[in-house]
N, C-alpha and C positions, 0 to 999 in steps of 0.2 A: 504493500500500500504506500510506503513511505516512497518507494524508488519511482511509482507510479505518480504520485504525486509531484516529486521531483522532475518528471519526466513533462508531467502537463506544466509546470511551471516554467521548462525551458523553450516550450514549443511556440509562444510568442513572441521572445526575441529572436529566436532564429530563423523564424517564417518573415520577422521583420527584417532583418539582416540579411536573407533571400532576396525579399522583393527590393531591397535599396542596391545590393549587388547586379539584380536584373538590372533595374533602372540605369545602374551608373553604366553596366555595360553595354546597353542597348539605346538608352536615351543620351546621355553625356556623348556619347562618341558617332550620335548621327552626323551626318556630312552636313553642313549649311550652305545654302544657297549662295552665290556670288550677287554684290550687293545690285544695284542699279543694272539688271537684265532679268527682264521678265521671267518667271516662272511659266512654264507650261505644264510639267507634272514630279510633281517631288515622289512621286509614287515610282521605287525603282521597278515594281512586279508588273508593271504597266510598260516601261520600257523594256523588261526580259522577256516578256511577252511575244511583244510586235510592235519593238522600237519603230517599223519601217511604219506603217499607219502614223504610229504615234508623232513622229517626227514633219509627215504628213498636213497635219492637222497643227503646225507650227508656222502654217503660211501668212494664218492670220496675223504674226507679229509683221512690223515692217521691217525690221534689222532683226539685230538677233535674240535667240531665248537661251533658255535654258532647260536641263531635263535631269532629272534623279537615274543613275544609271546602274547597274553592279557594282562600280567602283568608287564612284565619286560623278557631281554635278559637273557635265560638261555644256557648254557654250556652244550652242547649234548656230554658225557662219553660213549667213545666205551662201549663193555660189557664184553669186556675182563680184562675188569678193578673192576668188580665188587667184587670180591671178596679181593683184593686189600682197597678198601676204606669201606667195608660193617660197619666196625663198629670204623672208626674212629673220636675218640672223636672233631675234630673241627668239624665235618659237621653235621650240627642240623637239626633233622626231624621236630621236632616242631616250629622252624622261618619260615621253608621253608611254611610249608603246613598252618600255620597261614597267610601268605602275598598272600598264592595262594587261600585260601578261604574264604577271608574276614572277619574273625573270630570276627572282632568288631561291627560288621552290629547286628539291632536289626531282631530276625527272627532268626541268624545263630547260635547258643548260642550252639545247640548241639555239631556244629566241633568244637567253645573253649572249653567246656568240655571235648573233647577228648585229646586237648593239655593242656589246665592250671591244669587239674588233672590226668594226663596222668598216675602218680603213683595208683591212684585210680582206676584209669579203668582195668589196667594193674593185680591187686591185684583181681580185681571182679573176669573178666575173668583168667586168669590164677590160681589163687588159689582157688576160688570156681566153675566157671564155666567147665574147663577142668578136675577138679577132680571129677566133679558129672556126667560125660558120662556116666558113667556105671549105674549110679541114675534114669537118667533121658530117658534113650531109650526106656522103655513101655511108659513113659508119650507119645515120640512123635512117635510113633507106633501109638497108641490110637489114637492121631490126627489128625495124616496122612488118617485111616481108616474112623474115624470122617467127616472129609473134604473132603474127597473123596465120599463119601455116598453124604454130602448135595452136593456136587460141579454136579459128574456126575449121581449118582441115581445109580439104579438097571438094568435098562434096558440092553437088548440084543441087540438094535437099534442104530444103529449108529448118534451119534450126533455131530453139530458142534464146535466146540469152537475156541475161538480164546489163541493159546497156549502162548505168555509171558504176558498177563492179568489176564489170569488164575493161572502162574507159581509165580505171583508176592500176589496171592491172598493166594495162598497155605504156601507160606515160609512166609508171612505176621503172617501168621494164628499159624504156628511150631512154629517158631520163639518165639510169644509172650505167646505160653505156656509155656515156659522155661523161659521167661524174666519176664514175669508176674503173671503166674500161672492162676489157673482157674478162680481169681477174672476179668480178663477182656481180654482174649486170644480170646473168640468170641463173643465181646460187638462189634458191627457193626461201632458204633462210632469212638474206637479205632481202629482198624481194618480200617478203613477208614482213621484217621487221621497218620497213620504208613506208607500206602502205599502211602497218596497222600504225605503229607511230604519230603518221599525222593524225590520223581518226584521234588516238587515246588522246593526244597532247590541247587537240585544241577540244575535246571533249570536256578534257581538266581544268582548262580558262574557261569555260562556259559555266562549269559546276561550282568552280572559286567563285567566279563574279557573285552567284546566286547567296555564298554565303556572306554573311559580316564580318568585315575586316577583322576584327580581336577573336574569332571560331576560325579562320584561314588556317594560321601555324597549326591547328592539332587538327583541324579536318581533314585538311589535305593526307596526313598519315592515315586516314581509313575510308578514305575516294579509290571505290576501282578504279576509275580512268586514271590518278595519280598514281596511283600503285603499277598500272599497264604502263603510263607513259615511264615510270623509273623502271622498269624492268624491261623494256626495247630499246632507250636507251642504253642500258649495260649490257645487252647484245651487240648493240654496235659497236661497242668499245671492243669486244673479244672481238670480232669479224672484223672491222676496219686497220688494229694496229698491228699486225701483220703486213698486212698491205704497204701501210707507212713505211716498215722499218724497211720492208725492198727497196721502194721507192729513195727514200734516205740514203741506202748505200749504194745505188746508182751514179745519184746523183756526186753524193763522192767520190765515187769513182772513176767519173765523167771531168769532174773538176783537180784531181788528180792527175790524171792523163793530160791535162792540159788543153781538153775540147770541149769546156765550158756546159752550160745547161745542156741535160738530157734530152732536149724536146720533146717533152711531156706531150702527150696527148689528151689527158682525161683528169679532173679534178681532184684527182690525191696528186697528180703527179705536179700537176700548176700550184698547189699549194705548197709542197714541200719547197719549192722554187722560191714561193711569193713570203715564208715564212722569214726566212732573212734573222735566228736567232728569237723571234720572236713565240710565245708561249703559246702554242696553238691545240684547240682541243679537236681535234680534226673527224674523231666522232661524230660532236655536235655539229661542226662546220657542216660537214656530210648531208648531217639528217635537216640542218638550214639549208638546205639547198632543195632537197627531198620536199623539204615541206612547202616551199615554193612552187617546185613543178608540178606536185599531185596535189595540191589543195586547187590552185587556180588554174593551173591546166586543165589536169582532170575536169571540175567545174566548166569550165570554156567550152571544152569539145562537146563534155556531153547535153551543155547546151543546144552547142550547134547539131548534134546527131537527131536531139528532140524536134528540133526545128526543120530538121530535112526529112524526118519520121510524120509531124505534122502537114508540112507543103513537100509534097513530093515531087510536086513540077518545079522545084527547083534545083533539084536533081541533076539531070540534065543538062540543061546550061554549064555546071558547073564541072562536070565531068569533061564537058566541048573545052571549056577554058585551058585544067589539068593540059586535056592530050593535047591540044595545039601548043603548050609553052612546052612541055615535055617532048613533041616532036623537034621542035627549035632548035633549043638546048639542052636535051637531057637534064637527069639530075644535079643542078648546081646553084649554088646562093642565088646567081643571078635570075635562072628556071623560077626559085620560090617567090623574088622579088617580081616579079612580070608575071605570077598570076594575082590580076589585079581585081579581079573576080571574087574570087574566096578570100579574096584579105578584105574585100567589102563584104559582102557573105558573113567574116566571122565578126568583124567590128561591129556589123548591125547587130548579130546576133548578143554582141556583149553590151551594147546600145541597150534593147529591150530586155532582156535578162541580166542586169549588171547584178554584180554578185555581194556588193555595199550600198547601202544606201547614202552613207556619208564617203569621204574620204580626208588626208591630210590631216591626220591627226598628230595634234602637237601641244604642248606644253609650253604656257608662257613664264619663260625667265625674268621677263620687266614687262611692265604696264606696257600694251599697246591701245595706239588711237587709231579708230579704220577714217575710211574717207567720209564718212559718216556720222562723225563724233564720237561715235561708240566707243566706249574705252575695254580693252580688253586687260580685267586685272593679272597683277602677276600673282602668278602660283596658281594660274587657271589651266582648265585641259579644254581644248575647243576640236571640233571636225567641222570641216567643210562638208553641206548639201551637196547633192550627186544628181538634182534633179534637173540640170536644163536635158541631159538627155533624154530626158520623157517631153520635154515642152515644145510645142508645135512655135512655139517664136523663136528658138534656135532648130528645129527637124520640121520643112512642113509635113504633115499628117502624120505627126512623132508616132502613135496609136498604131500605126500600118506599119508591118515590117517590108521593105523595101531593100532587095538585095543588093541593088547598084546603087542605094544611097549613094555611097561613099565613093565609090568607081566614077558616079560621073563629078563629084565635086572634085574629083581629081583633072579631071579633064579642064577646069576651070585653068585660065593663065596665072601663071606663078603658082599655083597650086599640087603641082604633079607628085610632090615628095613628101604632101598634107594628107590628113587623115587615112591616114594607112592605121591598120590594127596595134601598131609597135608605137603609136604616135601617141602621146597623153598631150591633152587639151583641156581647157576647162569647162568644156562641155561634154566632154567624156572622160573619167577621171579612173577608167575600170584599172589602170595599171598604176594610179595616183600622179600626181604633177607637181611640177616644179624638180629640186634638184636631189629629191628623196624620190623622185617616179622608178619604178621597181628594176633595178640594172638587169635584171634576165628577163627582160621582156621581149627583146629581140631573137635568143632563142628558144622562147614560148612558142612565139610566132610561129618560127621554121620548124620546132616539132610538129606542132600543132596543124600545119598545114599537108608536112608530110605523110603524117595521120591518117587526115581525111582525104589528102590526094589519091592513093592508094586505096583505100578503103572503096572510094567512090568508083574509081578505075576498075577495080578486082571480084567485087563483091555488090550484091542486091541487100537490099535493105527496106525493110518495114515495121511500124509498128503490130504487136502481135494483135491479132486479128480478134475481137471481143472484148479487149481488155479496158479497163476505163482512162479516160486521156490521164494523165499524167498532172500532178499537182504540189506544185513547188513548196517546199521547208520554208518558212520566212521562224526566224527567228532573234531578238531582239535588233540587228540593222542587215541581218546577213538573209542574203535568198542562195538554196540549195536545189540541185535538181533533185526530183523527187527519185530515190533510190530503190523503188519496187519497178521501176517503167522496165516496159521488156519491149523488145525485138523481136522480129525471126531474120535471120541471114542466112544465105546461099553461094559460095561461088559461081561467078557470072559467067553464060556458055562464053567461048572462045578465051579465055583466059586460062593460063596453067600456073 
């Protein structure tokens, strides 16, 4: 009785000391608004939802709002502002997309690689990866035909598949012939650990954001997706540092002898080059690179595959285009640049399906002022809108997909090297703009085209026959193609 007693005596201070614990952790430590810019919804479950509606419905401001997000209150920037701030030295891409993807989490190591050595990645790709296009198009010709042979075979019969499993298996496969070369481009393992990877990692930033900052540190310890993404991560590490240490002693070897750089061909081998003593996790480098071409690749195509599944009298035309630049010139940079057809083709189709609803996200280090008055505070996180390319006063009849949009605006004078697919504008911003706009965008392009070149060339294609149309992911600014949609494909008469 006595201990009972003592028991109900201690049960209302500590139910009180409960609820002020809650309070402090959940009320003290809410995010507050930035002062003088509108609120549109402090409600973050509203923007995890279907930020895209929600952001939407922010037109009514004249300049700009704000919105409660996963992370913290970001500053929604008209898009007429974009080119306005695209490369203004306060706003940092690197704080911004550090604090939006946890970059400190064990598992997430490839997005800090892409930020703490951001000059490094930048050197990879742009001074050896964009300069070997021309290097490297039989390599992924060969593997496009490769992986197509084991993927859909020989036959004349129509079969089924299921098209963004398949399309993430494909660019999985391209991908790491270029990044890795033959030593493990179709090692099943990798190949597996590339694709599941990107799935778990940005799985894990989706599931983070959903929690509250101070449950982060100890949630993320019992998150499947954090638990996947750290454990495909540490397969990479056994499968890739082999690779390195060859590479490594080549390159020694090479500079020994007195005959300089190995000419690397594939991305361990340009990094060990580009590493110059510097502390490189080449793992993660690897899997930043992976998470580039199978997130937004993959995405792309199997846009475009929906899109030629839906209009299939576009078909055609585009296949005319392929063989006439293909009879020309064969397989070469120049071939992939001169089909001007499917580079309008794929741009419209990244046009109408863009895959963010914002883009340019960045971090303010000091107070900015737009042309507007608007003052943007520091220690603010803002994106730029994505939407003139939906608006019929930058696209007429934006609503209409229109495949030579873009092919004839090239035809326009001074225009001809404008609006290509590889091109970020501020009216299309699918690759981002300014001097952060994504450096492997140019060999996105030429995968991406050799793809469907081929594909189109080789193979029939349809959506499967009964099935219901297909129905895009939107989830808080990102649209997904819907990943149940299927096919049937065929090898085409007179092709072997």
């Amino acid at each position: 009785m006595e201990y009972q007693a003592l028991l109900s005596g201690w049960t209302a201070p500590v139910l009180g000391v409960t609820a002020l614990a809650i309070w402090l952790f959940y009320g003290q430590n809410k995010k507050k608004p930035y002062a003088n810019i509108p609120v549109l919804s402090a409600d973050r479950n509203e923007y995890l939802q279907n930020g895209r509606a929600l952001l939407e419905s922010g037109k009514k401001f004249q300049s700009c709002f704000q919105v409660q997000t996963g992370t913290n209150f970001k500053i929604v920037v008209p898009n007429r502002f974009a080119t306005e701030i695209k490369n203004h030295p306060d706003l940092s891409f690197n704080d911004a997309h550090a604090r939006d993807s946890f970059t400190s989490y064990p598992g997430l190591q490839p997005f800090r690689e892409i930020l703490e050595n951001d000059t490094f990645i930048q050197e990879v790709v742009r001074r050896k990866l964009t300069q070997s296009l021309g290097l490297i198009t039989a390599d992924l010709v060969e593997e496009t035909q490769l992986t197509y042979r084991d993927m859909f075979g020989e036959s004349k019969e129509w079969q089924t598949r299921v098209i963004k499993s398949d399309v993430q298996d494909i660019i999985a496969r391209l991908s790491s012939r270029v990044f890795l070369g033959l030593d493990l481009c179709r090692n099943k393992d990798w190949l597996d650990i590339t694709k599941n990877y990107t799935y778990s990692s940005f799985e894990a930033i989706s599931e983070l954001r959903s929690h509250h900052a101070l449950a982060r540190p100890f949630a993320h310890w019992f998150s499947k997706n954090c638990t996947q993404a750290r454990h495909y991560y540490k397969r990479a590490q056994v499968l890739i540092q082999p690779v390195v240490d060859r590479r490594k002693a080549q390159l020694q070897a090479s500079l020994a002898e007195g005959e300089g750089s190995s000419k690397a061909s594939d991305a361990i081998g340009w990094m060990v080059e580009c590493a110059r003593g510097r502390k490189i996790d080449y793992a993660a480098a690897q899997l930043s690179f992976s998470l580039a071409a199978i997130h937004l690749s993959s995405e792309t195509m199997t846009m475009c595959l929906l899109q030629l599944c839906e209009m299939p009298e576009l078909i055609e035309p585009l296949r005319e285009d392929c063989r006439r630049v293909l009879d020309e010139r064969g397989w070469t940079k120049q071939a992939l640049q001169d089909m001007k057809l499917l580079d309008s083709f794929m741009r419209e189709s990244q046009r109408t399906k863009d895959l963010l609803a914002t883009s340019m996200l960045r971090y303010a280090k000091s107070p900015l002022v737009l042309s507007d008055g608007t003052v943007i505070p520091k220690g603010s996180t803002l994106m730029v809108m994505n939407d003139w390319a939906h608006s019929s006063e930058h696209f007429p009849n934006a609503e209409t997909f229109d495949m030579k949009r873009f092919a004839k605006l090239r035809e326009q004078p001074g225009e001809h090297n404008l609006h290509q697919f590889s091109t970020p504008s501020a009216d299309q911003m699918g690759f981002g703009f300014g001097e952060h706009a994504c450096p492997g965008r140019f060999f996105a392009s030429n995968e991406i085209k050799i793809a469907l070149c081929i594909l189109l060339l080789e193979y029939d294609f349809e959506f499967m026959p009964g099935d219901d149309a297909p129905q895009d992911i939107k989830h808080e600014i990102v649209r997904l193609a819907d990943p149940r949609a299927r096919m049937r494909i065929r090898k085409r008469e007179g092709t072997s």
